[in-house]
Biopython code that builds the backbone (N, CA, C, O; Angstrom):
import numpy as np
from Bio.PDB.StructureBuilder import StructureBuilder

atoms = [
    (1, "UNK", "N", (5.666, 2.117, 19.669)),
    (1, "UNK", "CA", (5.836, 1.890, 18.255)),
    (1, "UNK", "C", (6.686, 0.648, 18.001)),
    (1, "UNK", "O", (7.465, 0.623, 17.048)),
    (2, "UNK", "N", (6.534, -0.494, 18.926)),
    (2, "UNK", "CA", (7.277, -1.638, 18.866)),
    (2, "UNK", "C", (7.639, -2.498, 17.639)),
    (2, "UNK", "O", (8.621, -3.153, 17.290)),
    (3, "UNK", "N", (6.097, -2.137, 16.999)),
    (3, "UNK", "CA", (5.700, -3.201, 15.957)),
    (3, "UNK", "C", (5.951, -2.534, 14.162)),
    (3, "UNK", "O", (5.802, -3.265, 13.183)),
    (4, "UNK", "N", (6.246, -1.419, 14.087)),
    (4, "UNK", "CA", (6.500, -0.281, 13.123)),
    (4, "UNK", "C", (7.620, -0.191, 12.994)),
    (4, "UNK", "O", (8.308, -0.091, 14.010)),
    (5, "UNK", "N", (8.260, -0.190, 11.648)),
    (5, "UNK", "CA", (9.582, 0.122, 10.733)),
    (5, "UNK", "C", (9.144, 1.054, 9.854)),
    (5, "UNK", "O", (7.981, 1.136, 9.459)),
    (6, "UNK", "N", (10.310, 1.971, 9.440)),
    (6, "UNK", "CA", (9.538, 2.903, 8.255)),
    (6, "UNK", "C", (8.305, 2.977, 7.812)),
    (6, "UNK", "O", (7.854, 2.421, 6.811)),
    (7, "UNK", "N", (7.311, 4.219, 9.158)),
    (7, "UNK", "CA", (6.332, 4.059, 8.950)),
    (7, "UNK", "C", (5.414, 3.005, 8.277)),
    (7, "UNK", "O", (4.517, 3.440, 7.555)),
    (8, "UNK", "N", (5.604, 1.024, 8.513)),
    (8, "UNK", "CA", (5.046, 0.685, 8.474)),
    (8, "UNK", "C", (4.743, -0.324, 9.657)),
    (8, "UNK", "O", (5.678, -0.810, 10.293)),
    (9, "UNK", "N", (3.287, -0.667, 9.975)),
    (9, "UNK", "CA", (3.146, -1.471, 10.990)),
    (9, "UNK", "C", (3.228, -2.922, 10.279)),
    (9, "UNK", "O", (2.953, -3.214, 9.116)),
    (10, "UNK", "N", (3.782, -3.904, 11.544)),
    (10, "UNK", "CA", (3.546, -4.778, 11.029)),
    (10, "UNK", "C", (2.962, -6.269, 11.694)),
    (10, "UNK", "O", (3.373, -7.411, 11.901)),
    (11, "UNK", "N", (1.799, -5.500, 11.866)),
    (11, "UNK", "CA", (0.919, -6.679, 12.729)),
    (11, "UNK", "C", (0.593, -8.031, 12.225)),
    (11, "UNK", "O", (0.371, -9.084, 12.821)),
    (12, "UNK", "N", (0.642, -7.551, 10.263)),
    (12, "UNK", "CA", (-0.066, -8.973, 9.828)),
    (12, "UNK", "C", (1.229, -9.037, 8.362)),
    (12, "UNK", "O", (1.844, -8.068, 7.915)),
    (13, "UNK", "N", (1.311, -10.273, 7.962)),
    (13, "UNK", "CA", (2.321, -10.215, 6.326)),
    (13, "UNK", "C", (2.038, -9.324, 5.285)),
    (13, "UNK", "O", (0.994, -8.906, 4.784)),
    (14, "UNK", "N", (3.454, -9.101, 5.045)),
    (14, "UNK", "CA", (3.132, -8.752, 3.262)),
    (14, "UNK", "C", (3.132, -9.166, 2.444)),
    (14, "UNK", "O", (3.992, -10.045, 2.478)),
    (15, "UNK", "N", (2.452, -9.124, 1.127)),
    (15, "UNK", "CA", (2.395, -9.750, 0.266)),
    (15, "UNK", "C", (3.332, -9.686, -0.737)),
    (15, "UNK", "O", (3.266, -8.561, -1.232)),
    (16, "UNK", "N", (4.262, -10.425, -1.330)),
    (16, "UNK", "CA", (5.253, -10.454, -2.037)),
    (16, "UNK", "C", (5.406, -9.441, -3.156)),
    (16, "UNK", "O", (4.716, -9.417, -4.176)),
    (17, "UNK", "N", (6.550, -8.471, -2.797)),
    (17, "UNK", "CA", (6.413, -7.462, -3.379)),
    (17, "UNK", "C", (6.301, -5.967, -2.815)),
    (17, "UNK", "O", (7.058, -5.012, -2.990)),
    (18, "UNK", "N", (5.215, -6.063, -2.143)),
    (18, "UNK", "CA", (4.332, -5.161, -1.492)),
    (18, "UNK", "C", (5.513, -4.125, -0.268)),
    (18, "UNK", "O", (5.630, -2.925, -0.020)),
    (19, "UNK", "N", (6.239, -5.475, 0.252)),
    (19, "UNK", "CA", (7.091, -4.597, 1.378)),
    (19, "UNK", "C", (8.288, -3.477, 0.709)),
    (19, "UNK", "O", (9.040, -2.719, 1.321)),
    (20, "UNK", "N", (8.184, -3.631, -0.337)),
    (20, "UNK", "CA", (9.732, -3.142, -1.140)),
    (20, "UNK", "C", (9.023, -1.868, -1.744)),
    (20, "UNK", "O", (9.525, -0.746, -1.667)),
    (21, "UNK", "N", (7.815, -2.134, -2.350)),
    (21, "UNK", "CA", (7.132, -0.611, -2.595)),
    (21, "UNK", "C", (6.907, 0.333, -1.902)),
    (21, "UNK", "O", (7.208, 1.516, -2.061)),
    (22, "UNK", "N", (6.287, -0.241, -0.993)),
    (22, "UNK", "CA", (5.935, 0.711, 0.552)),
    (22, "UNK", "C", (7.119, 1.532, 0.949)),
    (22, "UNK", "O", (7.052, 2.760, 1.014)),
    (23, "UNK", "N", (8.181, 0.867, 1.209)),
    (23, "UNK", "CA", (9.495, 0.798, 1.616)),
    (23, "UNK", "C", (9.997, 2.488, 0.712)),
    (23, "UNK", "O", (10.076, 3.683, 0.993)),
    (24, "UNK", "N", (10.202, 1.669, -0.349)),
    (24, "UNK", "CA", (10.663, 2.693, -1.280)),
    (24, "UNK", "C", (10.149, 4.082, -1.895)),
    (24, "UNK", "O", (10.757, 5.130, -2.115)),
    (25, "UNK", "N", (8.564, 3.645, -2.131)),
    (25, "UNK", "CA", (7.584, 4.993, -2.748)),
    (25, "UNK", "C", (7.028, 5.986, -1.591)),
    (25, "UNK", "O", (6.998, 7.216, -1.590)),
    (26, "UNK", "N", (6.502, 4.858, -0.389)),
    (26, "UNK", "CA", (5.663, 5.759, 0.275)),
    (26, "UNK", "C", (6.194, 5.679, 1.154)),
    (26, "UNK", "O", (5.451, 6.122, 2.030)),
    (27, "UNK", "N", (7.507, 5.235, 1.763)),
    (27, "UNK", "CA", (7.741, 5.378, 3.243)),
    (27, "UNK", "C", (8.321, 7.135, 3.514)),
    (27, "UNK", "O", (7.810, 7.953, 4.279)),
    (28, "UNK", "N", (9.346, 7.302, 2.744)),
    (28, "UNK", "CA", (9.665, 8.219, 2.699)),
    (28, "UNK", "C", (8.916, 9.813, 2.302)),
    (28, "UNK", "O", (9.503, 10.864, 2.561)),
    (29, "UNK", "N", (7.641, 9.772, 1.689)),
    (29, "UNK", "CA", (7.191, 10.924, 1.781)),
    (29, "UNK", "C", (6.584, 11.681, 2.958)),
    (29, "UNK", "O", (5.625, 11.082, 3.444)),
    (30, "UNK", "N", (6.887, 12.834, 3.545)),
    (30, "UNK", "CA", (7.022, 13.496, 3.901)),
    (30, "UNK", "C", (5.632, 13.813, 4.589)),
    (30, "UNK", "O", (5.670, 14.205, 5.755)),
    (31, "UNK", "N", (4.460, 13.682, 3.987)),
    (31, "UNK", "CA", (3.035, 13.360, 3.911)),
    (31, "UNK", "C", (2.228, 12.116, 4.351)),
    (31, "UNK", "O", (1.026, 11.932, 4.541)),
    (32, "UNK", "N", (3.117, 11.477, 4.426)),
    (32, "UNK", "CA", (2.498, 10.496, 4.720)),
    (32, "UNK", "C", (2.988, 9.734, 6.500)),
    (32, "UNK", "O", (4.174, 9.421, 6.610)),
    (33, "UNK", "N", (2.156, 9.520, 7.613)),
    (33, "UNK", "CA", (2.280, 9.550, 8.588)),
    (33, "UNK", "C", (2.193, 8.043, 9.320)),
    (33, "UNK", "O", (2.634, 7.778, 10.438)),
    (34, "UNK", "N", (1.610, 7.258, 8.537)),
    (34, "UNK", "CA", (1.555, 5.678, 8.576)),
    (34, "UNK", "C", (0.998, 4.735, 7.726)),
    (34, "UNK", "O", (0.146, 5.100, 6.916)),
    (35, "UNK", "N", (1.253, 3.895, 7.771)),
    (35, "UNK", "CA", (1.066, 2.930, 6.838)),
    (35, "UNK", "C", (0.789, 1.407, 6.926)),
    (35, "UNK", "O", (1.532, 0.457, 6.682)),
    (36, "UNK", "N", (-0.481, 1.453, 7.340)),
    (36, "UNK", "CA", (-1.237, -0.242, 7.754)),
    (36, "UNK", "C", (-1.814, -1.322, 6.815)),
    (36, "UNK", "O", (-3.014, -1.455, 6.572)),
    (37, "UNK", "N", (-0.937, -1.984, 6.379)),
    (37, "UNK", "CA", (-1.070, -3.694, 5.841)),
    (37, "UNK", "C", (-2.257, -3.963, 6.204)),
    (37, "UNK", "O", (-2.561, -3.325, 7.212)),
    (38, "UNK", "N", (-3.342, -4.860, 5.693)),
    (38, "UNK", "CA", (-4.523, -5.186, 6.127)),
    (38, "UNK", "C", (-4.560, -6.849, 6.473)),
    (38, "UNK", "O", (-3.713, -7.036, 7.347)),
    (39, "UNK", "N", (-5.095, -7.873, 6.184)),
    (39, "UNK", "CA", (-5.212, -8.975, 6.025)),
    (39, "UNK", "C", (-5.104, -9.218, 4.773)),
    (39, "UNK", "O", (-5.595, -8.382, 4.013)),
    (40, "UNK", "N", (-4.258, -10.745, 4.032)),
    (40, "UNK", "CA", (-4.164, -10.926, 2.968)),
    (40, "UNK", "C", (-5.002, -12.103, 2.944)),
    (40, "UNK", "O", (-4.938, -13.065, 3.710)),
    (41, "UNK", "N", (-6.059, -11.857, 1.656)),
    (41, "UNK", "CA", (-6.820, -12.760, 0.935)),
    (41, "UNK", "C", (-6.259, -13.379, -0.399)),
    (41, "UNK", "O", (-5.297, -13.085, -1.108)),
    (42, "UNK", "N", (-7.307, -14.427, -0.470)),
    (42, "UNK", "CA", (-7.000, -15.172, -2.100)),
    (42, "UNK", "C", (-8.084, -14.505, -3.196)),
    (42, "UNK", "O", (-9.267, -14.745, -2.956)),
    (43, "UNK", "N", (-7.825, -13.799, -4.219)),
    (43, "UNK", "CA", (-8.502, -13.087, -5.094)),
    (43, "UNK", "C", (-8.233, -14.338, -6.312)),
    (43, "UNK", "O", (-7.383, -15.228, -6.324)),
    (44, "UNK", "N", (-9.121, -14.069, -7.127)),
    (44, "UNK", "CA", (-9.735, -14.878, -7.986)),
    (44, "UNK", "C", (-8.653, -14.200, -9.273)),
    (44, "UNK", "O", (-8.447, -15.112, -10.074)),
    (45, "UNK", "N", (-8.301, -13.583, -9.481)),
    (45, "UNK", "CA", (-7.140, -13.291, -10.801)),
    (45, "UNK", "C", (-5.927, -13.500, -10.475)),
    (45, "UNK", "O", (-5.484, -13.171, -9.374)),
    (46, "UNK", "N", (-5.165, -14.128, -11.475)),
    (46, "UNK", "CA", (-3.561, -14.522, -11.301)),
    (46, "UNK", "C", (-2.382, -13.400, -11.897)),
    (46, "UNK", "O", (-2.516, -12.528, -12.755)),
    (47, "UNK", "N", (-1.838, -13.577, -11.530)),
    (47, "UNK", "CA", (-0.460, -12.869, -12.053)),
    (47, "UNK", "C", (0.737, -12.577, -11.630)),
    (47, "UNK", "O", (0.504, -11.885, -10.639)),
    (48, "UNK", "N", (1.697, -12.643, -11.724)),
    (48, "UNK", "CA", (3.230, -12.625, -11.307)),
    (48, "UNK", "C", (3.350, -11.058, -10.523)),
    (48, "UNK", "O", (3.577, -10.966, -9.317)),
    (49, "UNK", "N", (3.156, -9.847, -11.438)),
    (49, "UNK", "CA", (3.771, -9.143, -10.996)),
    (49, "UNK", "C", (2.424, -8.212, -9.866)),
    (49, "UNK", "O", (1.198, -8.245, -9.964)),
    (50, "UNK", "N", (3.179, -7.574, -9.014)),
    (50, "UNK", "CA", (2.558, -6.711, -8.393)),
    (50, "UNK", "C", (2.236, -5.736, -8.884)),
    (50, "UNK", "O", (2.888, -5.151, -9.749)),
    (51, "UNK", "N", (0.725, -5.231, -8.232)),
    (51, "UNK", "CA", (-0.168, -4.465, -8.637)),
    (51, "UNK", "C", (-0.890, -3.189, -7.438)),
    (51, "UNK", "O", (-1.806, -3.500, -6.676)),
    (52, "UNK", "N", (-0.344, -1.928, -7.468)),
    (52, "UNK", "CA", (-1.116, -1.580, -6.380)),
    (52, "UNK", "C", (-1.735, -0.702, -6.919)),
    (52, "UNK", "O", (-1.155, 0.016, -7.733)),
    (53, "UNK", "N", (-3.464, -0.459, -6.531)),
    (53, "UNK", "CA", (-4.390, 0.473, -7.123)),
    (53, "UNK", "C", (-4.606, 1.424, -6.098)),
    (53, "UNK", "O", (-4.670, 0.959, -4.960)),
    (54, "UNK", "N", (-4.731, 2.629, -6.233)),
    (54, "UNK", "CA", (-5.873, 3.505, -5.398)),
    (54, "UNK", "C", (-7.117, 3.538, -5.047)),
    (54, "UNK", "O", (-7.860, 4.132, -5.829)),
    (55, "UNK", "N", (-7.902, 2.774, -3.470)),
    (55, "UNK", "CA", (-9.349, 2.712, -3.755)),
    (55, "UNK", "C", (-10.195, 4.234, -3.468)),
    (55, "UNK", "O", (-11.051, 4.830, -4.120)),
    (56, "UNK", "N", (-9.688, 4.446, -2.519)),
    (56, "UNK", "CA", (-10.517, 5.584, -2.240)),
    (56, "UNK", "C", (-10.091, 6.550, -1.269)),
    (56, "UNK", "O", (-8.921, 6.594, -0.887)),
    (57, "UNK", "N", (-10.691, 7.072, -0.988)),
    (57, "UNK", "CA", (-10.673, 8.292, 0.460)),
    (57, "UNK", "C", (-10.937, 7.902, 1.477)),
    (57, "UNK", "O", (-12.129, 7.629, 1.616)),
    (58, "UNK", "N", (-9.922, 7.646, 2.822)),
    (58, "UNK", "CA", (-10.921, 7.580, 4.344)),
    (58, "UNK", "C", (-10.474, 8.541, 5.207)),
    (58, "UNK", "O", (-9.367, 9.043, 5.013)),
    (59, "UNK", "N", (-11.221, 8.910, 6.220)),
    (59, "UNK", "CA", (-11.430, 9.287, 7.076)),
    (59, "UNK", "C", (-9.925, 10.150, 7.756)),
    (59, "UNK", "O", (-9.807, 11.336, 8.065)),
    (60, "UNK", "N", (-9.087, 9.219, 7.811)),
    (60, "UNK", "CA", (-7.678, 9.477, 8.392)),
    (60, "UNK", "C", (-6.810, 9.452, 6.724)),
    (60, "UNK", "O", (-5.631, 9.787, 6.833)),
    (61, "UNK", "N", (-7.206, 9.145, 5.426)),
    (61, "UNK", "CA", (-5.935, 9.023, 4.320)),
    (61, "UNK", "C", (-6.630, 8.525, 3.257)),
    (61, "UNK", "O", (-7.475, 9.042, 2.527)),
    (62, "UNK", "N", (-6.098, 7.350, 3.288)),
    (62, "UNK", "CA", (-6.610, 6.553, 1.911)),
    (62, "UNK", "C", (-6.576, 4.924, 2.352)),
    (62, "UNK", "O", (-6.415, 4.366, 3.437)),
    (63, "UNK", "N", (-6.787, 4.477, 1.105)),
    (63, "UNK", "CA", (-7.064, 2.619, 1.029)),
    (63, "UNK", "C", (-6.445, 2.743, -0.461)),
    (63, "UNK", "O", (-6.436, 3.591, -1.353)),
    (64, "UNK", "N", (-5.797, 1.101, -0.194)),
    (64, "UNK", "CA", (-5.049, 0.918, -1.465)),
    (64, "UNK", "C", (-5.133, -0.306, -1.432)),
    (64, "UNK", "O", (-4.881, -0.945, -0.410)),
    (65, "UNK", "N", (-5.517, -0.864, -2.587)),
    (65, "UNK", "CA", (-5.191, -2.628, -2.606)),
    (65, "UNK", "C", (-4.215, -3.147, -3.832)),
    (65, "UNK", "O", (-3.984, -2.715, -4.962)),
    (66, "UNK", "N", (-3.788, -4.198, -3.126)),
    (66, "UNK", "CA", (-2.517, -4.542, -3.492)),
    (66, "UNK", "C", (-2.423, -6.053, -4.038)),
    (66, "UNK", "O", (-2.553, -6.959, -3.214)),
    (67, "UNK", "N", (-2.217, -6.344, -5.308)),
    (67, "UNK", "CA", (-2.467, -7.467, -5.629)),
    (67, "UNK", "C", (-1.245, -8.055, -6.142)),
    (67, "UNK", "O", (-0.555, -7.281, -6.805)),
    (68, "UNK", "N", (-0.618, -9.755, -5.934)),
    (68, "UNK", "CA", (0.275, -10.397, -6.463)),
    (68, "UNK", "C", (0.203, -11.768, -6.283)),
    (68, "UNK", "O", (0.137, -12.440, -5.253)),
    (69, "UNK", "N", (0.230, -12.124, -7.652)),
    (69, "UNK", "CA", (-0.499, -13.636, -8.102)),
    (69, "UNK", "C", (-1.775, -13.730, -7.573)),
    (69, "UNK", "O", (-2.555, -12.885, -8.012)),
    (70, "UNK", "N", (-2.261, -14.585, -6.679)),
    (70, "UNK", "CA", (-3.441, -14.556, -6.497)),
    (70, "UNK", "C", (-4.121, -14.041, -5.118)),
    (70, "UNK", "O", (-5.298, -14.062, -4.758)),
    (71, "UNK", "N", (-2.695, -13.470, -4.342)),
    (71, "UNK", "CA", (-2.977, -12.623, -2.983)),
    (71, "UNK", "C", (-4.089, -11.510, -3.366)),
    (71, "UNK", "O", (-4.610, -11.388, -4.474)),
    (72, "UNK", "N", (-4.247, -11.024, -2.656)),
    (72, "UNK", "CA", (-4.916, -9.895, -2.324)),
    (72, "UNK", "C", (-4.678, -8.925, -0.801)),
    (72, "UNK", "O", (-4.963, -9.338, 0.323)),
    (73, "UNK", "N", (-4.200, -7.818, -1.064)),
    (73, "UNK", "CA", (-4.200, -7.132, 0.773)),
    (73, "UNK", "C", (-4.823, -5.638, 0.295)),
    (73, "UNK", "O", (-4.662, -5.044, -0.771)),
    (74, "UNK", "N", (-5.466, -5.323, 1.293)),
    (74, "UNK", "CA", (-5.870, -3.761, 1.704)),
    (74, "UNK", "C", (-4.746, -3.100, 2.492)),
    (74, "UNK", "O", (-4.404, -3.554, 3.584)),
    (75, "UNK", "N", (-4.223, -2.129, 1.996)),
    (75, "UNK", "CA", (-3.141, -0.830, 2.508)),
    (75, "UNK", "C", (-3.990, 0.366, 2.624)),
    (75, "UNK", "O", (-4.347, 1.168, 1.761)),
    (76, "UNK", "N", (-4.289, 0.291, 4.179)),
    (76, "UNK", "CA", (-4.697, 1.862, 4.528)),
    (76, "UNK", "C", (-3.296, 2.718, 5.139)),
    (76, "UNK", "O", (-2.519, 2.443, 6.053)),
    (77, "UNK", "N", (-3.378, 3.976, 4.102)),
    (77, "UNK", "CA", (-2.479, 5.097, 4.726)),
    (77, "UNK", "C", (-2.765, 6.106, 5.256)),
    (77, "UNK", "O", (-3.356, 6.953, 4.587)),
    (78, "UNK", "N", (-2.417, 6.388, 6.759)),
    (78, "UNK", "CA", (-2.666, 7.981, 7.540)),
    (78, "UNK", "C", (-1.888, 9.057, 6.532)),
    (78, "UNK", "O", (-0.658, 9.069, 6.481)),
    (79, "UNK", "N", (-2.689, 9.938, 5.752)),
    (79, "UNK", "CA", (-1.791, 10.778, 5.081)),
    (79, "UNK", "C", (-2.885, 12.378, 5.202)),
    (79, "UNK", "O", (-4.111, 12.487, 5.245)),
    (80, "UNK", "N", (-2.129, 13.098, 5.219)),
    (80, "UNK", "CA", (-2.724, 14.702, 4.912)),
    (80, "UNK", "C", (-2.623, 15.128, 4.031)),
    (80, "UNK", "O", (-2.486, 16.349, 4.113)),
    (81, "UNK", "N", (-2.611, 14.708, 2.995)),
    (81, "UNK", "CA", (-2.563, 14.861, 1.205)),
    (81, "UNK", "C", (-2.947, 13.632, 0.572)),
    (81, "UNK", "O", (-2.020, 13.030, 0.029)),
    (82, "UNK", "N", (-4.462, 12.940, 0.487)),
    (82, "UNK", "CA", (-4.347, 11.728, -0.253)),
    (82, "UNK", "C", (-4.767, 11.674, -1.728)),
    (82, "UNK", "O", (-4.991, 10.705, -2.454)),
    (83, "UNK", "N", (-4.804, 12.808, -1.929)),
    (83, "UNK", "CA", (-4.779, 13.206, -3.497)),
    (83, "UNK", "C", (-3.728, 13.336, -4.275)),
    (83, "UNK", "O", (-3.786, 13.334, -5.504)),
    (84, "UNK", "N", (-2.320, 13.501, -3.353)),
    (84, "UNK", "CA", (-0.769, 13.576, -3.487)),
    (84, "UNK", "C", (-0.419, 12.125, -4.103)),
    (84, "UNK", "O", (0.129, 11.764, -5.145)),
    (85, "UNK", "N", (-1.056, 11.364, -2.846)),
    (85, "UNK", "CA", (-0.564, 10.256, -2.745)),
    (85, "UNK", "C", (-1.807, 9.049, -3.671)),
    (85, "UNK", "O", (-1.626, 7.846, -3.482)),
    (86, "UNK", "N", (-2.747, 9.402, -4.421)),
    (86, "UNK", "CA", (-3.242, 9.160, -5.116)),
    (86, "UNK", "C", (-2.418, 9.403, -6.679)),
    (86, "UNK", "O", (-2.525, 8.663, -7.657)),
    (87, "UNK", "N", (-1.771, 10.379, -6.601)),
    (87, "UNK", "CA", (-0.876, 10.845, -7.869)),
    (87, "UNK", "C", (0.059, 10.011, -8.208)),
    (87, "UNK", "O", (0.252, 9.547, -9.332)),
    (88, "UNK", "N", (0.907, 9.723, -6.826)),
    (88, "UNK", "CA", (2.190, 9.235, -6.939)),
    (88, "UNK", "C", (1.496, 7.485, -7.716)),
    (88, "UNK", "O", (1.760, 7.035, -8.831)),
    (89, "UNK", "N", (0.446, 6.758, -6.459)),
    (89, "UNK", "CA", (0.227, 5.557, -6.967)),
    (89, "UNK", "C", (-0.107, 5.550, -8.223)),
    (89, "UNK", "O", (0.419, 4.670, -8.904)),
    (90, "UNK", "N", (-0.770, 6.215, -8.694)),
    (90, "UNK", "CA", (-1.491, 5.884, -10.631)),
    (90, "UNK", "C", (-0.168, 6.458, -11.520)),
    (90, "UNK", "O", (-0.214, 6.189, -12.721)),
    (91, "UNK", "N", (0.918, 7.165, -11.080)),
    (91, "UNK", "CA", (2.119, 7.470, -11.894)),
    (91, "UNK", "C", (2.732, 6.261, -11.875)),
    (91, "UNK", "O", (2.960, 5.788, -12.989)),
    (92, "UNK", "N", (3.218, 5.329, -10.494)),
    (92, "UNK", "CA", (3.561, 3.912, -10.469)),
    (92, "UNK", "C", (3.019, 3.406, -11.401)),
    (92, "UNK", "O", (3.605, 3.462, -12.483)),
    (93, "UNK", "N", (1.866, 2.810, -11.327)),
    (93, "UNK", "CA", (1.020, 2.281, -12.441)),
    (93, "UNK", "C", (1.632, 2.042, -13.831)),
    (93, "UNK", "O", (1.794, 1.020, -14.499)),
    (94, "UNK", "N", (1.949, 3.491, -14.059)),
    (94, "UNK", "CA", (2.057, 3.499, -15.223)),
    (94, "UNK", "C", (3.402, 3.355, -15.850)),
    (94, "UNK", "O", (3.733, 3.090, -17.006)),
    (95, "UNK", "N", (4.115, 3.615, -14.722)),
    (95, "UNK", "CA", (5.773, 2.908, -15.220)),
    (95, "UNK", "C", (5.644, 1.193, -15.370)),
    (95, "UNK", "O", (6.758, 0.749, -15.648)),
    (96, "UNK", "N", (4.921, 0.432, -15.297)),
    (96, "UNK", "CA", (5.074, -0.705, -14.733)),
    (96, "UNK", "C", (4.872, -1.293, -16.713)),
    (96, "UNK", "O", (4.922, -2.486, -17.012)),
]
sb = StructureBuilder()
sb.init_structure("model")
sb.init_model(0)
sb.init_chain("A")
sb.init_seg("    ")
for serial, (resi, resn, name, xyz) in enumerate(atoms, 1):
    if name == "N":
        sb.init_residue(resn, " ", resi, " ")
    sb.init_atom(name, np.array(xyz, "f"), 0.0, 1.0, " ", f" {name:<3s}", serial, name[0])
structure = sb.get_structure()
């Protein structure tokens, strides 16, 4: 587990912002077992603040993408509740 801090790996960057959420919302739940950064792209919409959505269901958790200014990254999480953790992200959302 050389490459992993609070359940997150960190093979590739984060996108500004992104490490402090993780950090704070999802490292610590209890449910959640890892947490993999994807590759960051250039997405075609701008904006200052960070944005993380819920995409879907996989196999081992979920997918989450994560947008700030014109980055773009995919966050897949190993979780055994991703309907939990579907909750928590769209409650974020909505504080923002």
């Amino acid at each position: 587990m050389k490459h992993r801090k609070n359940k997150i790996k960190r093979q590739h960057s984060i996108i500004k912002g992104l490490r402090g959420f993780l950090e704070d919302r999802l490292s610590p739940l209890d449910f959640i077992e890892s947490i993999i950064p994807g590759e960051i792209k250039v997405g075609k919409k701008t904006g200052e603040n960070l944005e993380v959505r819920y995409r879907y269901n996989t196999v081992s958790g979920a997918k989450l993408i994560a947008r700030s200014g014109t980055s773009v990254q995919e966050v897949f999480v190993v979780t055994s509740d991703p309907d939990k953790l579907k909750e928590i992200i769209d409650s974020a959302r909505g504080e923002d």
